[in-house]
MOPAC internal coordinates of N, CA, C and O (Angstrom, degrees):
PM7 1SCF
backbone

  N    0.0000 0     0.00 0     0.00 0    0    0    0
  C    1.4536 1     0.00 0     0.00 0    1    0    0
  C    1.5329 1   108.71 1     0.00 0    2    1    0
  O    1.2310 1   117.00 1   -46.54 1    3    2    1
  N    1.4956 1   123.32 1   133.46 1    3    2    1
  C    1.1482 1   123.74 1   163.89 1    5    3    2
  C    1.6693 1   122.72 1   -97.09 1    6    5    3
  O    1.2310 1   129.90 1     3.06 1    7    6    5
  N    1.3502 1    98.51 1  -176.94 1    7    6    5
  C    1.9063 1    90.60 1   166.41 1    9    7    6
  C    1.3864 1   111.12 1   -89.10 1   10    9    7
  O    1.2310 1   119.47 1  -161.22 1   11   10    9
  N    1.2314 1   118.62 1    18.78 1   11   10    9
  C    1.8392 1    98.67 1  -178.29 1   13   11   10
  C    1.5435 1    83.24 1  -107.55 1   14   13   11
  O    1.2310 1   109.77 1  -179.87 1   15   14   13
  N    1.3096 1   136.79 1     0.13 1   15   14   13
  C    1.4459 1   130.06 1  -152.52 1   17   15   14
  C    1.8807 1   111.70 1   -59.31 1   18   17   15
  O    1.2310 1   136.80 1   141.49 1   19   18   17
  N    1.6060 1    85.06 1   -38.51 1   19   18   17
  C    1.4655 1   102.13 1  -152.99 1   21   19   18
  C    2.0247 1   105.20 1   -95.93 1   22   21   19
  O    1.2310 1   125.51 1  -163.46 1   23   22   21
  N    1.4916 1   107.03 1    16.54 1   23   22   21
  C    1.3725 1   115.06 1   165.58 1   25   23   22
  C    1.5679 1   131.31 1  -111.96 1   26   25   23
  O    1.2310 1   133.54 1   -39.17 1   27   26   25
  N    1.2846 1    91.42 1   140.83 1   27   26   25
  C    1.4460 1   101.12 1  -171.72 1   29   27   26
  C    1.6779 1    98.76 1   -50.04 1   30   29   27
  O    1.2310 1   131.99 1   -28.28 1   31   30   29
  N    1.6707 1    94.45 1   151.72 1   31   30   29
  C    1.5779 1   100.92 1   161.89 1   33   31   30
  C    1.3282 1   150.42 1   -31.09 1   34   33   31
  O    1.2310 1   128.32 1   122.66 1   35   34   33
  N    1.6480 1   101.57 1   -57.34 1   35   34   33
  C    1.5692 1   129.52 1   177.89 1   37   35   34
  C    1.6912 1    92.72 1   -71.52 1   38   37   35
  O    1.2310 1   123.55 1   126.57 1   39   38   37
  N    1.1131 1   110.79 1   -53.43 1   39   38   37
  C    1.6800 1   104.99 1   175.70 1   41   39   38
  C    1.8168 1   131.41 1   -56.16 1   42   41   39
  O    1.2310 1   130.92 1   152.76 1   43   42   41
  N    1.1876 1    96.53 1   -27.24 1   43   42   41
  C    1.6314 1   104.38 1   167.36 1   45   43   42
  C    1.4727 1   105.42 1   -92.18 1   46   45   43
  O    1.2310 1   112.43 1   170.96 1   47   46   45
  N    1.3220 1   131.89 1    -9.04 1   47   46   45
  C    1.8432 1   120.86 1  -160.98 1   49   47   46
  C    1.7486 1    75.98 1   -89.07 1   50   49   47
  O    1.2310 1   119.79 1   145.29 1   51   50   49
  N    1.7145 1   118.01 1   -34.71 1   51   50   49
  C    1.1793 1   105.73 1  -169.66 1   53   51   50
  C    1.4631 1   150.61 1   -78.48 1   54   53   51
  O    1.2310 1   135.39 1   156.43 1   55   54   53
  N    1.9138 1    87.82 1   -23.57 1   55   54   53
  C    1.6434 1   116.07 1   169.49 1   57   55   54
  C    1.1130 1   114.08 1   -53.16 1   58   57   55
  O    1.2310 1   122.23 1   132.53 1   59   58   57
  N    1.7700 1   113.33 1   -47.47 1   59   58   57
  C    1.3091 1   135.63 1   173.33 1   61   59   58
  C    1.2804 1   109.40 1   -24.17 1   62   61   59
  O    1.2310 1   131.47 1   104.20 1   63   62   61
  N    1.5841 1    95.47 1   -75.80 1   63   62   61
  C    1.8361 1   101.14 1  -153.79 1   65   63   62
  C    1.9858 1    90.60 1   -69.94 1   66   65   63
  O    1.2310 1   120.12 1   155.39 1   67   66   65
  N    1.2903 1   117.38 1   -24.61 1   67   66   65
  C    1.7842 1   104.92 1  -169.11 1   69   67   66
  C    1.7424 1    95.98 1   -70.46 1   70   69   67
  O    1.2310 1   115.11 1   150.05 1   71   70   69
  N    1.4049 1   126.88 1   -29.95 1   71   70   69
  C    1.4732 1   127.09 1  -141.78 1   73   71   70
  C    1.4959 1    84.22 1   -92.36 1   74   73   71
  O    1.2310 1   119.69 1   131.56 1   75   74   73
  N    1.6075 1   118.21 1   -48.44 1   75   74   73
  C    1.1827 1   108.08 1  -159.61 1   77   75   74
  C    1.8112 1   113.16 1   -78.92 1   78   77   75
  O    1.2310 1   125.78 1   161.76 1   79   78   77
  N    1.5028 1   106.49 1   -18.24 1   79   78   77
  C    1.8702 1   103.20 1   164.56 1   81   79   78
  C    1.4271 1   107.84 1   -67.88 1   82   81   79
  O    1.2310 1   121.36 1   146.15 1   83   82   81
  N    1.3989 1   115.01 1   -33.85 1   83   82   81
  C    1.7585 1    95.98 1  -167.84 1   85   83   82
  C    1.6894 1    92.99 1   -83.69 1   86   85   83
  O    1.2310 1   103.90 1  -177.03 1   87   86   85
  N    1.0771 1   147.26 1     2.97 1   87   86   85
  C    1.4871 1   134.02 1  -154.30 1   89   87   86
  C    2.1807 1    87.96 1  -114.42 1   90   89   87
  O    1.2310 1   137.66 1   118.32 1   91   90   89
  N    1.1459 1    83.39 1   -61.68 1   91   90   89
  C    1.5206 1    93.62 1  -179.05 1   93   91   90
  C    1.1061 1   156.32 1  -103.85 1   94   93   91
  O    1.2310 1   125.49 1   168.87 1   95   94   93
  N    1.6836 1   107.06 1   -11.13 1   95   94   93
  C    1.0482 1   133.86 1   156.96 1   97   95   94
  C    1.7502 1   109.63 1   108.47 1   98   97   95
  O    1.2310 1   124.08 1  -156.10 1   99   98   97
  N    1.2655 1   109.78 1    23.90 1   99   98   97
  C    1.5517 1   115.25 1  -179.09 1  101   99   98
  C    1.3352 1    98.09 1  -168.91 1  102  101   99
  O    1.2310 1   127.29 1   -25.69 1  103  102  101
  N    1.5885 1   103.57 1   154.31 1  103  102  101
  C    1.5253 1   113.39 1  -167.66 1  105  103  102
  C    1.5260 1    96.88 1   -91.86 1  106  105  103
  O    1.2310 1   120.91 1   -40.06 1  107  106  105
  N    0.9698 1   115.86 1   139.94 1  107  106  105
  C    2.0331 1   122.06 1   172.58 1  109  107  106
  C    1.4571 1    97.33 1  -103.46 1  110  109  107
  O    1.2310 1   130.88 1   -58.04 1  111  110  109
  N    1.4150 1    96.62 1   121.96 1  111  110  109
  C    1.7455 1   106.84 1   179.55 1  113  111  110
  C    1.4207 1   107.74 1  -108.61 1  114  113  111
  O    1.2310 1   125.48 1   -52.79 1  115  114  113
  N    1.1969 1   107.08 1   127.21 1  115  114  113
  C    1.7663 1    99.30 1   174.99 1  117  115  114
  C    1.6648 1   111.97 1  -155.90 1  118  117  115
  O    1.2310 1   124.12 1  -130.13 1  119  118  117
  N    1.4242 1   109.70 1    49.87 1  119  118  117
  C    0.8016 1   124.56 1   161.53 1  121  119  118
  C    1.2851 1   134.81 1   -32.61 1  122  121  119
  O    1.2310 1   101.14 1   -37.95 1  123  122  121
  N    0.9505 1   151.92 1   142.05 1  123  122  121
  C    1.8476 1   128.38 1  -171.20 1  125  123  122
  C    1.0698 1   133.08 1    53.37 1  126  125  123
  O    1.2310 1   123.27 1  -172.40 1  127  126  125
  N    1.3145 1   111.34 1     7.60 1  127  126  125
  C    1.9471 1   129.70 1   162.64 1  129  127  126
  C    1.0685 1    89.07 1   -98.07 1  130  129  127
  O    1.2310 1   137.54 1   -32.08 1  131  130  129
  N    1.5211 1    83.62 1   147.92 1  131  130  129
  C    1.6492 1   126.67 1   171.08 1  133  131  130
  C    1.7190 1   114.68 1   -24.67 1  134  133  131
  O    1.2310 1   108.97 1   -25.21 1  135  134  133
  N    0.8431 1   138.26 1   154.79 1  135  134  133
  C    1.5674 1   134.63 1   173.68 1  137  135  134
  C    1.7201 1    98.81 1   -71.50 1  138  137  135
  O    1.2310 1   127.49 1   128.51 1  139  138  137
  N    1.0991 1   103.20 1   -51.49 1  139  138  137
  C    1.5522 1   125.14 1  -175.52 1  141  139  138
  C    1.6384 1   109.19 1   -49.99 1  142  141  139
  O    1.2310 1   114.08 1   140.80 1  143  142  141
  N    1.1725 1   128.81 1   -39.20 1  143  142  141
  C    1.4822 1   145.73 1   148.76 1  145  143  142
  C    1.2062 1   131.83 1   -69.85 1  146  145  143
  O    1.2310 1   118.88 1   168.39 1  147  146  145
  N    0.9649 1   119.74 1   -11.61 1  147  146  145
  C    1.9270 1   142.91 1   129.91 1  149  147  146
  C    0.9838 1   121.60 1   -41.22 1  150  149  147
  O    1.2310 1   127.20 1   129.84 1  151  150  149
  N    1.2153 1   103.75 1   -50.16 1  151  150  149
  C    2.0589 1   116.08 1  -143.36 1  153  151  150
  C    1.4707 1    68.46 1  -102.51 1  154  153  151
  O    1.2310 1   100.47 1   103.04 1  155  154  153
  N    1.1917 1   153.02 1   -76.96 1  155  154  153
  C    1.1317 1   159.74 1  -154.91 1  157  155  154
  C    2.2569 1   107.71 1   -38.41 1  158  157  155
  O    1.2310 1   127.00 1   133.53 1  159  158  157
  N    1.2499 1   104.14 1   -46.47 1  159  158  157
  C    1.1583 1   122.15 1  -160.52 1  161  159  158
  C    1.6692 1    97.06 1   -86.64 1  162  161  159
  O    1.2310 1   126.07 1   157.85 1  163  162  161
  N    1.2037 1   105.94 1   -22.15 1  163  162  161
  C    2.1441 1   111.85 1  -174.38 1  165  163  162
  C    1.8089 1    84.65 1   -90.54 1  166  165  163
  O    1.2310 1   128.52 1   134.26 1  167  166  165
  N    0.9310 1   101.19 1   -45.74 1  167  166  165
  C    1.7164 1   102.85 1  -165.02 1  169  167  166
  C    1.9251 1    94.83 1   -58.87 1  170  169  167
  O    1.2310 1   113.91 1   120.29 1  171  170  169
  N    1.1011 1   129.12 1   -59.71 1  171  170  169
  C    1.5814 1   125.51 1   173.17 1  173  171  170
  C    1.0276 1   116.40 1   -35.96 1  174  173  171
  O    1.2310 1   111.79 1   128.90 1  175  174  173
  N    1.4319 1   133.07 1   -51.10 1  175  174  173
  C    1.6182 1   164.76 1  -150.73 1  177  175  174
  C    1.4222 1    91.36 1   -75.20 1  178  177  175
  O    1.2310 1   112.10 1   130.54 1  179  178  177
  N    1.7603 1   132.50 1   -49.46 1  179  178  177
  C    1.1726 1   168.32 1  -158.27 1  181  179  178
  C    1.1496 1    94.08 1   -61.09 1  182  181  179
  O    1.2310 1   124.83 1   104.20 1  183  182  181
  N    1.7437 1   108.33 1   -75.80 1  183  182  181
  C    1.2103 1   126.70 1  -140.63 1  185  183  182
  C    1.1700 1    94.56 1   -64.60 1  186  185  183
  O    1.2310 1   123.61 1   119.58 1  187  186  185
  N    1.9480 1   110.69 1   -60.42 1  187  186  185
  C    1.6110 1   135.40 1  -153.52 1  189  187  186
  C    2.0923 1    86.27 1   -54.73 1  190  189  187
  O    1.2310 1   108.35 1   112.65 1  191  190  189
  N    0.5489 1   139.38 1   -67.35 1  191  190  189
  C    1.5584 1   156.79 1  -162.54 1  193  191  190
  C    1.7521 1   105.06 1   -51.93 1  194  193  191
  O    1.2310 1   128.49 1   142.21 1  195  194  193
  N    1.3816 1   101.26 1   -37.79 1  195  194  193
  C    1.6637 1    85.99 1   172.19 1  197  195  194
  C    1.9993 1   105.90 1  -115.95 1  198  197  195
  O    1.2310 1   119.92 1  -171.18 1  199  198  197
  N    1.2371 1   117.76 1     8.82 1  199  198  197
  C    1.6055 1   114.05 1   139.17 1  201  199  198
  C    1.4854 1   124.89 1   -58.08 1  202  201  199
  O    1.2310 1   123.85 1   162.30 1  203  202  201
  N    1.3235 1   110.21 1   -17.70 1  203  202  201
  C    2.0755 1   125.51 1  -144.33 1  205  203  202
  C    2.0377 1    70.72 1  -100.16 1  206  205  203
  O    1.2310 1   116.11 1   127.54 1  207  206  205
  N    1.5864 1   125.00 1   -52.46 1  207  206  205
  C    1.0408 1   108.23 1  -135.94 1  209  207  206
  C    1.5785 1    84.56 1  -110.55 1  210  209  207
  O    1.2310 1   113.00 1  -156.09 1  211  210  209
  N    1.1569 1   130.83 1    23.91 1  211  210  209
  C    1.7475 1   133.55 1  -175.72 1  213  211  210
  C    1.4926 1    94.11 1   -95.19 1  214  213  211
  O    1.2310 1   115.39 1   161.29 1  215  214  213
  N    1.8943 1   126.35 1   -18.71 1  215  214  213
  C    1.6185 1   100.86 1  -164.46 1  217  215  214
  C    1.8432 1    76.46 1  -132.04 1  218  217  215
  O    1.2310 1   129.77 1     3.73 1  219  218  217
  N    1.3774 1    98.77 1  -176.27 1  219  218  217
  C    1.5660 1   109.19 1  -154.86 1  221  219  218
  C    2.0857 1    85.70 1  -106.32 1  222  221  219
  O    1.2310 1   127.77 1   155.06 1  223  222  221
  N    1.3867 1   102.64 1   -24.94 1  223  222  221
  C    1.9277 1    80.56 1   155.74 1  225  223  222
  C    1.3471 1   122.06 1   -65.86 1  226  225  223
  O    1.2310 1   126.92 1   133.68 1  227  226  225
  N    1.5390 1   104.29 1   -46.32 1  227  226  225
  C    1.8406 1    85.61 1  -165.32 1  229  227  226
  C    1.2005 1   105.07 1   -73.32 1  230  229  227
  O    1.2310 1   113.09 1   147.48 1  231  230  229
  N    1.2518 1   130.66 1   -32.52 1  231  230  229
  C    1.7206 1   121.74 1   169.90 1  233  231  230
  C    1.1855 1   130.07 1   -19.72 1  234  233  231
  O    1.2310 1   134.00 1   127.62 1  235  234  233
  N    1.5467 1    90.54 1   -52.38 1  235  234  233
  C    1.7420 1   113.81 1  -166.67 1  237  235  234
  C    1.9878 1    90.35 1   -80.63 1  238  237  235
  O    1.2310 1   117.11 1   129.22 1  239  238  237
  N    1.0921 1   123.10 1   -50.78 1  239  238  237
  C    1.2737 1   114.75 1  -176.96 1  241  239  238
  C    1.5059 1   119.54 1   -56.32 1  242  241  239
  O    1.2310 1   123.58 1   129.34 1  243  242  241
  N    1.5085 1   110.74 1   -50.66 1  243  242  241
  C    1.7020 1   121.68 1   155.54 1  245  243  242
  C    1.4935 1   102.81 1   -35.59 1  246  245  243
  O    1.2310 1   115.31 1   120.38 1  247  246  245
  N    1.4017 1   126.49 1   -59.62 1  247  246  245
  C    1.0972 1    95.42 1   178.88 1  249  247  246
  C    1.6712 1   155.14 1   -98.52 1  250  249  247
  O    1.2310 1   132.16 1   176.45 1  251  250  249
  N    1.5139 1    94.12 1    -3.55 1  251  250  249
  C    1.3492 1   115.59 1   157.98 1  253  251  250
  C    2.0235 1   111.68 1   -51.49 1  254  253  251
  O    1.2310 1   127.40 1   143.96 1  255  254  253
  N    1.4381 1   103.36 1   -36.04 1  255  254  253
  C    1.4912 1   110.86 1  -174.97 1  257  255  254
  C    1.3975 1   105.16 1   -74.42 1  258  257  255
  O    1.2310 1   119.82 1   164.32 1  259  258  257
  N    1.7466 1   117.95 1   -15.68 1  259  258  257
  C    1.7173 1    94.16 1   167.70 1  261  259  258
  C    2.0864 1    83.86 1   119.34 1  262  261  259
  O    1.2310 1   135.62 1  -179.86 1  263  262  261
  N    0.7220 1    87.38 1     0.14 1  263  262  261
  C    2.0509 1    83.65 1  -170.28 1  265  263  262
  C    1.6788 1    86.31 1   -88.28 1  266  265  263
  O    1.2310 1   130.43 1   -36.43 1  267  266  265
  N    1.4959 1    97.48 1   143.57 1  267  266  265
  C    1.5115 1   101.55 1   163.10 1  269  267  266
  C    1.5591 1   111.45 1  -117.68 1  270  269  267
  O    1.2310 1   121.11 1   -58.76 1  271  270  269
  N    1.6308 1   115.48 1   121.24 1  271  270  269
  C    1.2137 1   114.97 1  -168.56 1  273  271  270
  C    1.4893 1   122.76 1   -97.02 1  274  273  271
  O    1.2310 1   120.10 1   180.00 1  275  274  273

C-alpha cells in the first residue's frame, strides 16, 4: 500500500501535474491513464525526492530551490 492509495482519482491526476512542476519544472498530464499509472508516476516523484534529501548535496540543492526540509 502506498500514500496515494487512499485518493480519489481527479485528486491524484491533480497532485501529479502540481508535484511534478514543483519537483521538475513541468506539469505531467495524464489524465485518462490508468489510476495504476498515476500512482506509479507520484510513487517516482517519491522516490526521486527522498534520493535528493538522503545526501547533504541534494539537501543543500533542495534547499537553495526554495524546499523546506
Amino acid at each position: 500500500m502506498t500514500r496515494w492509495d487512499s485518493y480519489e482519482y481527479d485528486e491524484l491526476v491533480n497532485n501529479l501535474s502540481d508535484y511534478s512542476k514543483d519537483v521538475m519544472g513541468f506539469r505531467t498530464r495524464m489524465y485518462g491513464e490508468s489510476r495504476e499509472a498515476v500512482i506509479k508516476e507520484l510513487i517516482s516523484l517519491d522516490t526521486y525526492m527522498e534520493k535528493m534529501k538522503s545526501t547533504p548535496e541534494g539537501r543543500e540543492q533542495l534547499t537553495e530551490e526554495g524546499w523546506v526540509l
